[in-house]
C-alpha positions as CSV (number, residue, x, y, z in Angstrom):
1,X,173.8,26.3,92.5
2,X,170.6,25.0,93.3
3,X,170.3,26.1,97.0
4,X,170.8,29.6,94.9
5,X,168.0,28.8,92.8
6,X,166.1,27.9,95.6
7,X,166.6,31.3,97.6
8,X,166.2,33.2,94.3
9,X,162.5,31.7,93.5
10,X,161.6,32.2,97.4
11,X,162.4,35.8,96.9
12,X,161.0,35.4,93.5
13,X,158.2,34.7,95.1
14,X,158.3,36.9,98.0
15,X,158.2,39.7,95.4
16,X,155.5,38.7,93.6
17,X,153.5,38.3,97.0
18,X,154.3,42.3,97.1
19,X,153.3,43.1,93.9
20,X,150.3,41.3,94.2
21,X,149.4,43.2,97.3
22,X,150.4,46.7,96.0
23,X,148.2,46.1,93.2
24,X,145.3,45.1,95.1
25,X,145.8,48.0,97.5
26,X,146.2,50.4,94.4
27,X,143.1,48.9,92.7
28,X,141.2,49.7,96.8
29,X,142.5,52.8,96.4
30,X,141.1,53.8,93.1
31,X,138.0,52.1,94.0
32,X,137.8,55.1,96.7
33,X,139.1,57.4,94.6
34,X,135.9,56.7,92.2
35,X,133.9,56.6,95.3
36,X,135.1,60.0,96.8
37,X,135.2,61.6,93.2
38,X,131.1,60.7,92.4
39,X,130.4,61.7,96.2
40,X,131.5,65.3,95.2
41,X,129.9,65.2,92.1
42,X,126.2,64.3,93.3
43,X,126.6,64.9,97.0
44,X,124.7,62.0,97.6
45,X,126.6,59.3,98.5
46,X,127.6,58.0,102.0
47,X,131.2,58.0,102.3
48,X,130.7,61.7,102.3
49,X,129.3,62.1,105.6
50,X,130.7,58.8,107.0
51,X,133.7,60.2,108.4
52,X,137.7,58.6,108.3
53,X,136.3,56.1,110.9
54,X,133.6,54.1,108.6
55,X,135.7,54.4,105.4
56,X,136.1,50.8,105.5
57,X,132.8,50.1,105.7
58,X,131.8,52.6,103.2
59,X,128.8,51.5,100.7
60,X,129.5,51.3,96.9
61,X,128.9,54.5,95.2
62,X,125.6,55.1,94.6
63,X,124.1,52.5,96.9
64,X,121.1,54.2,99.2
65,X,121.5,57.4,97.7
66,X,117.5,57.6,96.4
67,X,117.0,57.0,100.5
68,X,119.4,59.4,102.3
69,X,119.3,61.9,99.8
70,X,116.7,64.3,101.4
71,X,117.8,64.0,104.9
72,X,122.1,65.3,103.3
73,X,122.6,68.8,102.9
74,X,121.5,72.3,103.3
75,X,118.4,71.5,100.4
76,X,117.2,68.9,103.0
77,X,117.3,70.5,106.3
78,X,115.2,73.4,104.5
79,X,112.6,71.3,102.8
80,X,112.1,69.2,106.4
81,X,112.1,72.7,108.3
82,X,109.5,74.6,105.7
83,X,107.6,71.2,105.9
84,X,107.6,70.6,109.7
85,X,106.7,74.1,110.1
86,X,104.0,75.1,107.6
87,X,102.7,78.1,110.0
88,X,105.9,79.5,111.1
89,X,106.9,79.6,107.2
90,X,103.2,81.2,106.6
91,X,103.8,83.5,109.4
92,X,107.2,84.4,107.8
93,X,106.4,84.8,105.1
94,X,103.6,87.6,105.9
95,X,105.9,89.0,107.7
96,X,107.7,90.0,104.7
97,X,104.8,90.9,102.6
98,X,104.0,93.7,105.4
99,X,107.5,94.6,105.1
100,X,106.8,95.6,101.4
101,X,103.2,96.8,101.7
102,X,104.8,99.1,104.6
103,X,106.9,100.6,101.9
104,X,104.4,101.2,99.2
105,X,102.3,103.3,102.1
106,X,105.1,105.2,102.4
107,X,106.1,106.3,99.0
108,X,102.4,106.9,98.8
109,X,102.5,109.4,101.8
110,X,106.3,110.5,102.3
111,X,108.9,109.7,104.3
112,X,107.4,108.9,108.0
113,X,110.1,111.5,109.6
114,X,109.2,114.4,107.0
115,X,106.2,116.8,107.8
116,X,106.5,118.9,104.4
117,X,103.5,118.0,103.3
118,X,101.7,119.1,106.1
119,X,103.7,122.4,106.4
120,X,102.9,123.6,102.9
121,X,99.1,123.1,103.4
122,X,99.5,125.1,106.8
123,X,100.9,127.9,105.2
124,X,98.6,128.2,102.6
125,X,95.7,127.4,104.6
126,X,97.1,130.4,106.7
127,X,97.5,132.8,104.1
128,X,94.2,131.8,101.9
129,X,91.7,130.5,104.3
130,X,92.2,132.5,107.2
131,X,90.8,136.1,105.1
132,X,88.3,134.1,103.6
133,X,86.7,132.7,106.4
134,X,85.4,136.4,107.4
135,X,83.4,136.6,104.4
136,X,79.4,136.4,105.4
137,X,77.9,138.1,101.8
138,X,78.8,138.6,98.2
139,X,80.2,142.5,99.2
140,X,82.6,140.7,101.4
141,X,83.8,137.8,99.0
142,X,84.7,141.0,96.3
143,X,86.5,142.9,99.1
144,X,88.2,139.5,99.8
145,X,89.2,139.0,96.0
146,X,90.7,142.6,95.5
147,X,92.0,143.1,98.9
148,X,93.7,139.6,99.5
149,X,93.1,137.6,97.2
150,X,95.5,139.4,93.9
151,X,98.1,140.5,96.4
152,X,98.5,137.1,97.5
153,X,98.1,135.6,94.0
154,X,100.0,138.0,91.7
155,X,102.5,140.2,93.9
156,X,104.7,142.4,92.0
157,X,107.2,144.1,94.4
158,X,109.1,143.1,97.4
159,X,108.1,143.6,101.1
160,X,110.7,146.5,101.2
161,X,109.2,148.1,98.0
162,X,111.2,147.2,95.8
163,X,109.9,145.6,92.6
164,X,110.2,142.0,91.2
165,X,112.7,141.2,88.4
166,X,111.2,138.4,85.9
167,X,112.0,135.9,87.5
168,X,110.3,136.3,90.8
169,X,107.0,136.8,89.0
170,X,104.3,133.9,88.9
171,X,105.2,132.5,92.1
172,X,102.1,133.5,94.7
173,X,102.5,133.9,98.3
174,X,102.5,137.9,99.0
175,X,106.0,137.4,98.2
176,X,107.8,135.1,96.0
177,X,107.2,132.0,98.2
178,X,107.7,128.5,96.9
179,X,104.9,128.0,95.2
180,X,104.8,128.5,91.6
181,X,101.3,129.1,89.7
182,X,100.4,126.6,86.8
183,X,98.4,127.7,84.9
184,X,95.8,130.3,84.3
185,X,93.1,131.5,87.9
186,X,89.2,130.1,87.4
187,X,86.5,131.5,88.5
188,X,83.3,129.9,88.2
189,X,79.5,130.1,89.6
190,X,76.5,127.8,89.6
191,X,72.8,129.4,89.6
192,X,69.5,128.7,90.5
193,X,66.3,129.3,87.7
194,X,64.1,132.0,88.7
195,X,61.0,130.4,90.0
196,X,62.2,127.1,91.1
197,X,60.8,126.8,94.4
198,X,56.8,127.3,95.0
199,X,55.3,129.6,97.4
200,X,51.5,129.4,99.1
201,X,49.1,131.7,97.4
202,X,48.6,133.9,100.6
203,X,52.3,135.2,100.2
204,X,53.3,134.9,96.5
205,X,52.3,138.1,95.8
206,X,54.6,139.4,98.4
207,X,57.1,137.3,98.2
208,X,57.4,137.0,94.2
209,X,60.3,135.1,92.7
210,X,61.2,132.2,95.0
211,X,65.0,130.9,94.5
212,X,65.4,127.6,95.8
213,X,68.1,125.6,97.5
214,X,70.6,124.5,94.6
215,X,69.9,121.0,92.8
216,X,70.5,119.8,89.3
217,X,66.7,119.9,88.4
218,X,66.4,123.6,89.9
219,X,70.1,124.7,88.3
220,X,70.0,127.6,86.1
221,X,71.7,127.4,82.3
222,X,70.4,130.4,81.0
223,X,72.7,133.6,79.7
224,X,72.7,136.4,81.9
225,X,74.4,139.7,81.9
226,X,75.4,142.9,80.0
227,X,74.0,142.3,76.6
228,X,77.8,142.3,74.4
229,X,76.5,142.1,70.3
230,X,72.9,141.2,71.6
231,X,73.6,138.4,73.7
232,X,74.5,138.3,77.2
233,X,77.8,138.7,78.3
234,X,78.3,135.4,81.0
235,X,77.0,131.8,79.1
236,X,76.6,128.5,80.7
237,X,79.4,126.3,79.8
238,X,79.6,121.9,80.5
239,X,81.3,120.6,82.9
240,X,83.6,119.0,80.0
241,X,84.3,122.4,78.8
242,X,85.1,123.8,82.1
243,X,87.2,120.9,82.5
244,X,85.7,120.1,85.8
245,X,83.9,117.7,88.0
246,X,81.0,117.5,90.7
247,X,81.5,118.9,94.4
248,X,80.2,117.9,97.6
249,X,80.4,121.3,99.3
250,X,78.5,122.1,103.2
251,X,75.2,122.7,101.7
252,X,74.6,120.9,98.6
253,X,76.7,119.2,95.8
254,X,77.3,121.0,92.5
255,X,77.4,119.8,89.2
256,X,80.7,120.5,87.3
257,X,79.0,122.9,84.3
258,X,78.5,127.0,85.5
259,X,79.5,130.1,84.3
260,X,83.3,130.0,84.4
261,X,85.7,133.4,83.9
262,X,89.4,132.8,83.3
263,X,91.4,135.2,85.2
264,X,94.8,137.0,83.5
265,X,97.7,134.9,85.3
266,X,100.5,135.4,83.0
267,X,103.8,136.1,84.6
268,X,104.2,139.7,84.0
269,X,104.0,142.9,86.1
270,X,100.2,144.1,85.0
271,X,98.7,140.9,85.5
272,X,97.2,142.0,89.1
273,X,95.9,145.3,87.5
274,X,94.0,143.2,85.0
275,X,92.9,140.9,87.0
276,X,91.4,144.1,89.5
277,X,89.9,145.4,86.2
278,X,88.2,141.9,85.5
279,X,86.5,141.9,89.3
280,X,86.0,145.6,89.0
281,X,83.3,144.2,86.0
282,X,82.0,141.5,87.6
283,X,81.4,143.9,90.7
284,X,79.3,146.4,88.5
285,X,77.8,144.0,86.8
286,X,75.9,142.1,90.0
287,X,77.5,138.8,88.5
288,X,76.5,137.5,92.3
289,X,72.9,137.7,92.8
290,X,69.8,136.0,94.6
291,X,70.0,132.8,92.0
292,X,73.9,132.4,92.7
293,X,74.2,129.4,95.0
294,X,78.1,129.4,95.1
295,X,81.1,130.3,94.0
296,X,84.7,128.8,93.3
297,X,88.2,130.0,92.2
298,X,90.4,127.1,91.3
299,X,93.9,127.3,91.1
300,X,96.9,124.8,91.2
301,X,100.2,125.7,93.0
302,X,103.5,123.1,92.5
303,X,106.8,123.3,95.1
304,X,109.5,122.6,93.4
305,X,111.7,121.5,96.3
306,X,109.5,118.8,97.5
307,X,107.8,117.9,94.0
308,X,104.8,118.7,95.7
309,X,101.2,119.6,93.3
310,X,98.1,121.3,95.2
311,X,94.9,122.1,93.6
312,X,93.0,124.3,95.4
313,X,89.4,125.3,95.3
314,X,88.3,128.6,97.0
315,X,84.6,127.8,97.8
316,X,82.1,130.6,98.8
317,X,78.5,129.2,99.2
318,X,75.5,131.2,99.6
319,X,72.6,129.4,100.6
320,X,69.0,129.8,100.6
321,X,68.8,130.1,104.0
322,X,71.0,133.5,103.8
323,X,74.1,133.9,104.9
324,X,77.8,132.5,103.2
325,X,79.4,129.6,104.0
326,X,83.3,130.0,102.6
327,X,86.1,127.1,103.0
328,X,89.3,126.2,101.4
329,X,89.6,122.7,99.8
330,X,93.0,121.3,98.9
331,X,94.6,118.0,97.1
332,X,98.0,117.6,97.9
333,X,99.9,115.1,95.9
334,X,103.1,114.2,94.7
335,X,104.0,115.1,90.8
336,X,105.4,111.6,90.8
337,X,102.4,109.8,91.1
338,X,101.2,111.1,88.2
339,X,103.7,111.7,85.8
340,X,106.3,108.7,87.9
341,X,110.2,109.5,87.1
342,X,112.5,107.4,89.0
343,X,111.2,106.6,92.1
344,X,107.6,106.9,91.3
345,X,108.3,104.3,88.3
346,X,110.4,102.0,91.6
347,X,106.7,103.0,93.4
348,X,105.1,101.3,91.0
349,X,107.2,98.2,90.3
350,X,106.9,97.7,94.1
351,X,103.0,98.0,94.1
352,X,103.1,95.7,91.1
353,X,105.6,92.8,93.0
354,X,102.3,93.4,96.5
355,X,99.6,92.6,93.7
356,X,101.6,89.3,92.3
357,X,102.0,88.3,95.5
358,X,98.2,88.6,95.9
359,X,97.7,86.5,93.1
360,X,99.1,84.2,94.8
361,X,97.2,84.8,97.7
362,X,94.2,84.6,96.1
363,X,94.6,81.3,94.3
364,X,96.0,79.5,98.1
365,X,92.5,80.6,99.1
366,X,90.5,79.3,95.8
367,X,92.0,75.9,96.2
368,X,91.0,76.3,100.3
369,X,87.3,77.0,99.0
370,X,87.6,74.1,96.5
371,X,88.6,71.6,99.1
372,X,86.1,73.2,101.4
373,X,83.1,74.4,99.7
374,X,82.0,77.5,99.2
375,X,79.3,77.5,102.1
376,X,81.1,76.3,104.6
377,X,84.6,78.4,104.0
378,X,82.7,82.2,104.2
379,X,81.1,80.8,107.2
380,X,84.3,81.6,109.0
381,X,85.3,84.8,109.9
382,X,88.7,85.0,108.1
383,X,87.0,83.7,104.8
384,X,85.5,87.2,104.4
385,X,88.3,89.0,105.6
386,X,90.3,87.7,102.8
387,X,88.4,88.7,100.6
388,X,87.7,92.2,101.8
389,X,91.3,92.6,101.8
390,X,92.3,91.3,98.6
391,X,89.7,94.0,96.9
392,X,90.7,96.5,98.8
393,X,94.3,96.1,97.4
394,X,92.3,96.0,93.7
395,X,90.6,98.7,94.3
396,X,93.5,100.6,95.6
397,X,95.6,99.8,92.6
398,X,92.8,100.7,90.2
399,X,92.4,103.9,91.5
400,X,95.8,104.9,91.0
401,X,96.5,103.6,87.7
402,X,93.4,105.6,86.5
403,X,94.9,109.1,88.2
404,X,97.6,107.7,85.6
405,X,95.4,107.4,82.8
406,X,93.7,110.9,83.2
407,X,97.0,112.6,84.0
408,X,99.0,111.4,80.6
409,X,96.0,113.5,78.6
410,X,96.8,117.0,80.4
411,X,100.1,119.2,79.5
412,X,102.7,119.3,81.9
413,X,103.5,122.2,82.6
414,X,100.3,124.0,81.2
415,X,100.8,127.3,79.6
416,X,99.8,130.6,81.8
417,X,96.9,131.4,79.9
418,X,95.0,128.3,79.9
419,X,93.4,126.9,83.1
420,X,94.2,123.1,83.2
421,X,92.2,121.6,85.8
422,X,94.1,118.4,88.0
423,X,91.8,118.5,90.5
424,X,90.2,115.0,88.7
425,X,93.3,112.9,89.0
426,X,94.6,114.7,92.3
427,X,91.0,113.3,93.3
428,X,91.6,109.9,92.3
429,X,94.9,110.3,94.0
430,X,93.6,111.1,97.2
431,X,90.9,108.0,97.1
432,X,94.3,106.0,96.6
433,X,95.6,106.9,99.8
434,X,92.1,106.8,101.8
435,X,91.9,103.2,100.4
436,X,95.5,102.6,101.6
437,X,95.0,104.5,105.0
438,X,91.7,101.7,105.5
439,X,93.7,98.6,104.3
440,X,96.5,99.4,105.8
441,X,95.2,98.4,109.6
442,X,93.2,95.7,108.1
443,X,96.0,94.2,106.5
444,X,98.4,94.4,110.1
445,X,95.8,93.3,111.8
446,X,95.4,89.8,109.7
447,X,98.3,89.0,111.1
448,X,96.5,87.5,114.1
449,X,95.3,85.0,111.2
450,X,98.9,83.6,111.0
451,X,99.9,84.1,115.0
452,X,96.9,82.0,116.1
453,X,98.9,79.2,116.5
454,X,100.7,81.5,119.4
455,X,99.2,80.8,122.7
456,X,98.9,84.3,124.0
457,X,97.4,85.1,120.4
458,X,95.1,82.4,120.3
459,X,93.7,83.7,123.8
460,X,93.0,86.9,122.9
461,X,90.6,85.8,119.7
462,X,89.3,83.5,121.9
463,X,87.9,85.7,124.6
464,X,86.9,88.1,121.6
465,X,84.9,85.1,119.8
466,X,83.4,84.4,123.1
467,X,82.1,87.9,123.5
468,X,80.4,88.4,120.0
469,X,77.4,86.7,121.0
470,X,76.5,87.9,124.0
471,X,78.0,91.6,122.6
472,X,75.3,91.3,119.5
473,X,72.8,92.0,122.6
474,X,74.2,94.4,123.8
475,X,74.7,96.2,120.6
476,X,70.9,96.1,119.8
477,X,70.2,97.8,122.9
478,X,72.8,100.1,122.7
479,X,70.9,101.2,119.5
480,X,67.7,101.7,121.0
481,X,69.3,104.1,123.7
482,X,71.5,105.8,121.0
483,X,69.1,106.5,118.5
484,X,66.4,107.9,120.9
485,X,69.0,110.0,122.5
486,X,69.8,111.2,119.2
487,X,66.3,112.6,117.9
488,X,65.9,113.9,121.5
489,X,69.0,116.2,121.0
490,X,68.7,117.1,117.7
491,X,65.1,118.5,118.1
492,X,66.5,119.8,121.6
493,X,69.4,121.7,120.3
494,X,68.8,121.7,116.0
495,X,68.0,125.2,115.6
496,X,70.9,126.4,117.7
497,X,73.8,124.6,117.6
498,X,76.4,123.2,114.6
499,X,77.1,120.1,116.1
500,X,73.2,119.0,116.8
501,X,72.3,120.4,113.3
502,X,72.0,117.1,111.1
503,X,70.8,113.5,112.8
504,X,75.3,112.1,111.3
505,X,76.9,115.6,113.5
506,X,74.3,114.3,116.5
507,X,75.4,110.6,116.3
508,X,79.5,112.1,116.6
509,X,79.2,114.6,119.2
510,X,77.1,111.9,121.0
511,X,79.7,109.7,120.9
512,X,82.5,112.4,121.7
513,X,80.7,113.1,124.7
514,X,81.0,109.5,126.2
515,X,84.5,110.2,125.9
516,X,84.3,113.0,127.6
517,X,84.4,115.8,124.9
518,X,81.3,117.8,126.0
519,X,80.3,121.2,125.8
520,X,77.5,122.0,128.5
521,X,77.6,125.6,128.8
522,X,76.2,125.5,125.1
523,X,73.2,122.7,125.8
524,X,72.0,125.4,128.6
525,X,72.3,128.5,126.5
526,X,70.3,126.7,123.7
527,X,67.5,125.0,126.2
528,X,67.8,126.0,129.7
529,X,65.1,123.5,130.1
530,X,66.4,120.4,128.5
531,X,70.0,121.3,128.5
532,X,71.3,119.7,131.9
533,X,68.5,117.0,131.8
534,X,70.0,115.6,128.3
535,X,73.1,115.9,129.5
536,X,73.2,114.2,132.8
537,X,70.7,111.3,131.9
538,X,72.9,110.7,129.1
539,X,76.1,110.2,130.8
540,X,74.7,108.5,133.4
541,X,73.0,106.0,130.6
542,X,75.4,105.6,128.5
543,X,78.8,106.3,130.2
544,X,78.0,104.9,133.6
545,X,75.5,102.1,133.1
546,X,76.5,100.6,129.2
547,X,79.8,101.2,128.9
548,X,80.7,98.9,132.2
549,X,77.8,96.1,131.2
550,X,80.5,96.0,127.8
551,X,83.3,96.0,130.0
552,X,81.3,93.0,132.0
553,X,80.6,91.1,129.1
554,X,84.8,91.2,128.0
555,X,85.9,89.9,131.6
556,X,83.2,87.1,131.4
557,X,84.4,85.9,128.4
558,X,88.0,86.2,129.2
559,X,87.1,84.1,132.4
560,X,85.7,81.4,130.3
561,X,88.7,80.9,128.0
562,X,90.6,80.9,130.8
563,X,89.1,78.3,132.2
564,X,89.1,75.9,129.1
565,X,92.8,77.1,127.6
566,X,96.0,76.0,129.0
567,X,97.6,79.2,130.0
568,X,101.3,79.2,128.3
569,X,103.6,82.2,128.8
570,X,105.9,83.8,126.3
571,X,109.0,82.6,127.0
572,X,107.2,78.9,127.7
573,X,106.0,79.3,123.9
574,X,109.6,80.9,123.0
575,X,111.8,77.6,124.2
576,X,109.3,74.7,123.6
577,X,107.6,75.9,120.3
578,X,109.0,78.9,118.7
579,X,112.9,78.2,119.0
580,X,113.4,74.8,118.5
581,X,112.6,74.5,114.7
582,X,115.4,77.1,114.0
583,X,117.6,75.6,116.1
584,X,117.1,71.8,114.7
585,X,117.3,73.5,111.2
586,X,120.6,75.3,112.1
587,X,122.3,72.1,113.4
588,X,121.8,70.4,110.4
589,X,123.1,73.3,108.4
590,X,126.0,73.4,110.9
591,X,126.0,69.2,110.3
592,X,126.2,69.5,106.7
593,X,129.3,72.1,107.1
594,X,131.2,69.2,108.6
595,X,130.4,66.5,106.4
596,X,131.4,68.4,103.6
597,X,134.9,69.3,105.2
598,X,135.6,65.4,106.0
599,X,134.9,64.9,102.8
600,X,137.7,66.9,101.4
601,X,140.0,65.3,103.8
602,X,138.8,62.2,102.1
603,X,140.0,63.4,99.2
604,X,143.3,64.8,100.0
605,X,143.9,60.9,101.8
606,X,143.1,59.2,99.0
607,X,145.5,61.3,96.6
608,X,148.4,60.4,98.7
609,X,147.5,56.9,98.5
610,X,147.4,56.9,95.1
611,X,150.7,58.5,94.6
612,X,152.2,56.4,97.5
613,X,151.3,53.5,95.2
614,X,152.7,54.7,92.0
615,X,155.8,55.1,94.0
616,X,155.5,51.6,94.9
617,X,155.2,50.1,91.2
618,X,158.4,53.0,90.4
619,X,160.7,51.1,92.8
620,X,159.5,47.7,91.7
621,X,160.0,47.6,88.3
622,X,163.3,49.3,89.2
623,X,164.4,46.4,90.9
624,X,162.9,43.8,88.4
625,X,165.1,45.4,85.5
């Protein structure tokens, strides 16, 4: 009995040995458990990047996670990379801003593979302009108006004779073309007062009334005319009543007030016979004269298929010095940018996201002026290109929200007896897209400003800042030589030919001609004497001699930077400064990706330990009962 007893409390014992064991392996394995369980909770903890081989050494949860935690995860590989690489982030970053400002220019111009625009203003400029360009007097512009003009504007049958049915009225062209008329055909005229130029005393008896060139002070206001119920039949109107604007024209520019006539332009079969009738009166009643200065029919045609408006002015001016100067002006704009359905309204969302992110700009470069000083930071070149930039974009922007503004206050579509005018927002339309066309190169080409860390880059606005000084000299000498040239062929050649007439055509055909654009045979006919003397001391000057001291000054300069720069080639740059930040910040991405996976085999490992273990204490207390 008591060697029984004896081997029963040694396996008594042996037993509780066991149990004492499972529990402290089940009480390890919960402890991992808790550990593997907070791991996946904050992602900060050791044991989930450990691996299965330092399990056992594994911290306790949440040991050293305030000093690992920004070198774990994908968060910390792209907070070191954006901080270890503040100028490739910059230039990334720009990168994407010209992506955007790329596609405001082209919602602003059209697609860049569709030449529609251009091919509607061809056509009309070959059906409108090339007539009126014959006319050389006031008989000429009323043969034009009746001959071409009303055909063109208001045809009524078909080139086979046969006539229009309703709905092929109103849409100009000789033909029904697709245009269609808005609105009602303007015509309008600005005068001269009698008198308003002054003649010497030896000739004013001759001469008599004196008509001078046209100006605001010398314009004429008064009534003239057929007298209708006592007064005369054609009165001075504002420019606010003729619902137009100033003109800069070839001779002068003309205020928006005159004496305006609108045309019949309904869509009906006897609007061209009325309108004939109309010019038939004007005709007889001299309603061009010595005083009229010019004349202008306005008109606005809109394409339906590519939602395209043009307002166009057909100008005829008649000068003091004789003669008439006629040419076609035309806006061409897009209907959505002034009244903006769906992708004018995404046009403007966009240009709203480019002048955010120029906010931003702005304010990077207030707190770079605050650390710096005001002096010191627009001493620097890119200081003031900033600046230039961000105002262009301001101005840009302005101007198109205003075309906005004075487009919501006109009718759309105006009715066919009232001339509407959209020549004023069309206007402020067009000085959108010139301000676009100049920042558009001045914005690409800041991006120098964020590749001058590139070595290549860096070069090239190297040898450009070592050229400026010594170029400054040669700029003011180039000056001296182009300016004398300049009055020497403008008194040479004024009188006689269009491109020496003003001092600003002399400066451009000047320059044309050191690129090779010269017209000799003209400079001869004009001044036999002068002609080949100008022309061969000039190229010889400035082509031969100047030109090549510029080209001196370049290679100088690029010599010296070469000389104090390390010269570093592309793919040099590419593997030892470009690449390896991507691929440091991709390795820890790819790290990360790992870690997180042994991490779930931590946790699958330690789920079968814990159910091994309940297994355990099953069996135990089996036996114990």
């Amino acid at each position: 009995r008591r060697a029984k007893t004896e081997k029963e409390g040694h396996g008594g014992g042996k037993a509780c040995c066991a149990k004492e064991g499972r529990m402290a392996e089940m009480a390890k394995s919960s402890e991992s458990a808790e550990m593997l369980g907070g791991t996946k909770k904050s992602e900060k903890s050791p044991a989930s990047s450990a691996g299965k081989t330092k399990k056992k050494d594994a911290p306790p949860p949440g040991e050293g996670d305030e000093l690992e935690a920004p070198s774990r995860g994908a968060g910390g590989a792209l907070s070191r990379f954006i901080s270890g690489n503040p100028e490739l982030v910059d230039c990334m970053l720009y990168m994407v801003f010209l992506c955007l400002f790329t596609l405001v220019v082209f919602s602003a111009q059209g697609a860049p593979t569709d030449p529609s625009p251009y091919l509607m203003i061809a056509n009309i400029r070959n059906k409108w302009e090339v007539p009126l360009e014959k006319i050389s007097s006031a008989a000429d512009w009323f043969d034009y108006m009746t001959g071409t003009f009303v055909p063109l504007m208001f045809p009524t049958r078909w080139y086979n004779g046969e006539p229009f049915e309703p709905k092929d009225l109103g849409w100009p062209g000789g033909q029904p073309e697709m245009y269609r008329l808005l609105g009602a055909v303007s015509l309008r005229q600005v005068r001269v007062s009698t008198g308003s130029c002054s003649v010497s005393e030896e000739v004013e008896a001759l001469v008599g009334d004196c008509y001078a060139e046209y100006s605001s002070d010398a314009e004429d206001q008064n009534p003239f005319g057929p007298l209708v119920a006592g007064t005369p039949r054609y009165a001075w109107s504002s420019a606010e009543a003729n619902g137009e604007n100033s003109f800069s024209g070839q001779a002068a520019t003309y205020g928006g007030g005159g004496y305006q006539i609108t045309m019949p332009s309904a869509a009906r079969n006897d609007t061209a016979a009325l309108a004939l009738i109309v010019l038939k009166q004007l005709r007889d009643h001299t309603w061009i004269d010595r005083q009229t200065r010019a004349v202008f029919v306005d008109m606005t045609l809109f394409n339906p298929a590519h939602d395209l408006l043009v307002v166009m002015k057909l100008t005829v001016e008649f000068p003091a010095s004789g003669g008439a100067m006629p040419r076609l002006y035309t806006r061409l704009v897009k209907l959505e940018h002034l009244y903006p359905r769906t992708q004018g309204v995404l046009g403007l969302i966009l240009e709203c996201v480019l002048l955010v992110i120029i906010l931003g700009y702005m304010g990077r470069e207030v707190m770079i002026i605050y650390r710096m000083g005001i002096r010191k930071y627009f001493s620097r070149l890119w200081g003031i290109y900033d600046w230039v930039n961000f105002l262009l974009f301001w101005g840009c922007s302005a101007a198109h929200f205003h075309a906005l503004v004075l487009a919501s206050a006109i009718k759309f579509p105006p009715e066919s007896s009232v001339f509407v005018n959209f020549e004023t927002p069309a206007y402020y339309i067009v000085q959108w897209k010139n301000i676009l066309a100049v920042n558009s190169f001045i914005t690409w080409i800041k991006m120098f400003k964020y590749l001058r860390h590139v070595p290549f880059m860096s070069h090239l606005v190297k040898v450009i800042g070592a050229a400026i000084p010594e170029t400054v000299g040669f700029l003011v000498a180039l000056f001296f030589v182009f300016f004398g040239f300049t009055l020497s062929h403008f008194v040479a050649y004024g009188d006689d030919i269009a491109a020496y007439a003003t001092i600003s055509s002399v400066m451009l055909t000047l320059y044309r001609q050191t690129l090779g654009d010269f017209d000799v045979s003209a400079m001869e006919r004009s001044n036999r004497l002068l002609g080949a003397a100008f022309f061969i001391l000039w190229t010889l000057i400035a082509t031969i001699i100047l030109l090549n001291v510029f080209v001196a000054i370049v290679i100088d300069a690029f010599d010296k930077v070469r000389h104090e720069v390390e010269k570093v080639t592309f793919t040099q740059f590419m593997n030892q400064q470009a690449l390896p930040p991507f691929e440091r910040a991709l390795a820890r991405i790819r790290q990360f990706g790992e870690d997180f996976d042994d991490s779930g085999d931590e946790d699958d490992e330690g789920v079968q330990v814990g159910q091994e273990v309940l297994k355990g204490e099953q069996r135990s207390a089996e036996s114990e009962h």
